[in-house]
N, C-alpha and C positions, 0 to 999 in steps of 0.2 A: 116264828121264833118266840113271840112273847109265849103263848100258846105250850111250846117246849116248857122254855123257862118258869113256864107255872107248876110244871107237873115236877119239877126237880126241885124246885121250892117245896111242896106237896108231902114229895118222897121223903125228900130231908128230913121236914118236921117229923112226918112219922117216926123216922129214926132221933131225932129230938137234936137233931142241925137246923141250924138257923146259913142262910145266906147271909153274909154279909156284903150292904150295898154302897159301903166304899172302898171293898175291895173288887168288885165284882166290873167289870168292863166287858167292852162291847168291840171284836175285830170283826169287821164286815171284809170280805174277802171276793174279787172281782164281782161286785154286786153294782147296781144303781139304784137303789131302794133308800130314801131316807128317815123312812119311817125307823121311830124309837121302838129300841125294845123295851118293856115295861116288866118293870118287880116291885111286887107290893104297889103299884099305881104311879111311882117315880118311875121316871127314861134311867137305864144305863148310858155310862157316860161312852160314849165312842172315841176308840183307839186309832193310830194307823199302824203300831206296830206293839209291843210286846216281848219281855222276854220270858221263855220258859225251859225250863231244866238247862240254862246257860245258852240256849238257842234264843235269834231274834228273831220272831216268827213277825211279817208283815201284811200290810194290805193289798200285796199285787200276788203273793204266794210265790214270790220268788226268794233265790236265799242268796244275791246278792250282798244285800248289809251283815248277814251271818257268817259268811265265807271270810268278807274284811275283817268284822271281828273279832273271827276267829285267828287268820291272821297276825292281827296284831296282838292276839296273848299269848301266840308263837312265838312272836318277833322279841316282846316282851322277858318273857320267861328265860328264852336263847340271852338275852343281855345281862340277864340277873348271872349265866352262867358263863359271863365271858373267860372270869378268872381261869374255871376249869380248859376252857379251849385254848387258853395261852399256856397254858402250865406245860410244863417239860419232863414233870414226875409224871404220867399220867400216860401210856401209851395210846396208838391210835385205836387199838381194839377196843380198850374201855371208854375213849370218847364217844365211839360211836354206839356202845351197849349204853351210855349216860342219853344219848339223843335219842335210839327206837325209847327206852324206858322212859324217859319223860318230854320228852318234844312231842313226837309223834300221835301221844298221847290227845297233848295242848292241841293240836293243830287237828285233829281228826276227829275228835269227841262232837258226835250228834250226826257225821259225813253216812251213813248208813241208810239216816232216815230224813235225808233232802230229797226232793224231790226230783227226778227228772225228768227230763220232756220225749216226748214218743221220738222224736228223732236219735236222740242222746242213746235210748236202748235201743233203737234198730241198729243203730252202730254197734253196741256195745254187743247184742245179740250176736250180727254178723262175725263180728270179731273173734267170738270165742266160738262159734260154728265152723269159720275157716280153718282154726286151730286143729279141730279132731279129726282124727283120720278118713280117710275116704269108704271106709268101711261101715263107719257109724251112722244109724240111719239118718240122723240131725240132719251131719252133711250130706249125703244122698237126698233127701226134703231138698236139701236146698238148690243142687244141681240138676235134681228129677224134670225130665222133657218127658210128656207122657208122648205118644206115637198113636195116631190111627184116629180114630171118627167118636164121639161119645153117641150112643142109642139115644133115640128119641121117644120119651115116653108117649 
């Protein structure tokens, strides 16, 4: 990695960026290595977690503390707009056009590009496979018993 980090440093200059090395940190991500990465001959400082574009990206690659997070500017946001949910001027249609337009928003922004685990989309595969018709070859794949002996090269 320091190796990486030279050659982006490298590039930079050409383009006449400089790195800066108290912004610059270090998330090691399921690793056991404690070897420093090095810029300019100083260690970057090591992180365990990070936030970026409102996401909390962490050391075990899981998005557990991003989920609560996020949660809680759901939670948040929903209280700033209690007055609206009590009010009696205000029919149910428009509350609920006020919640998809900005709740759903708060609560779901970054949920696209979480990660999930091979279990999570073999479910979510099957799921939407069961769905389509029996016609489709998806599902045919997936009900398919093939019949008889395979040749033996």
């Amino acid at each position: 990695m320091t190796e990486k980090t030279s050659t982006v440093v490298d590039a930079s200059a050409r383009l006449g960026l400089k790195i800066h090395m108290g912004k610059s940190k270090v998330l090691k991500v399921n690793t056991v290595t404690d070897t420093p990465i090095m810029l300019e001959g100083e260690a970057l400082d090591d992180v365990e977690s990070f936030t970026y574009l409102g996401s909390i990206v962490d050391n075990t690659g899981e998005t557990e503390a991003d989920v609560r997070a996020r949660i809680g500017k759901a939670r948040a946001a929903f209280q700033h707009l209690k007055n609206v949910w009590r009010s009696s001027l205000l029919g149910t249609s428009t509350k609920i056009r006020i919640f998809n337009t900005i709740m759903k928003p708060v609560l779901l922004y970054g949920a696209e590009t979480r990660r999930t685990t091979v279990f999570q989309r073999r479910w979510k595969w099957i799921g939407h496979t069961l769905q389509k018709s029996s016609s489709n070859i998806t599902g045919q794949a997936l009900t398919w018993n093939p019949q008889g002996r395979r040749k033996r090269d």
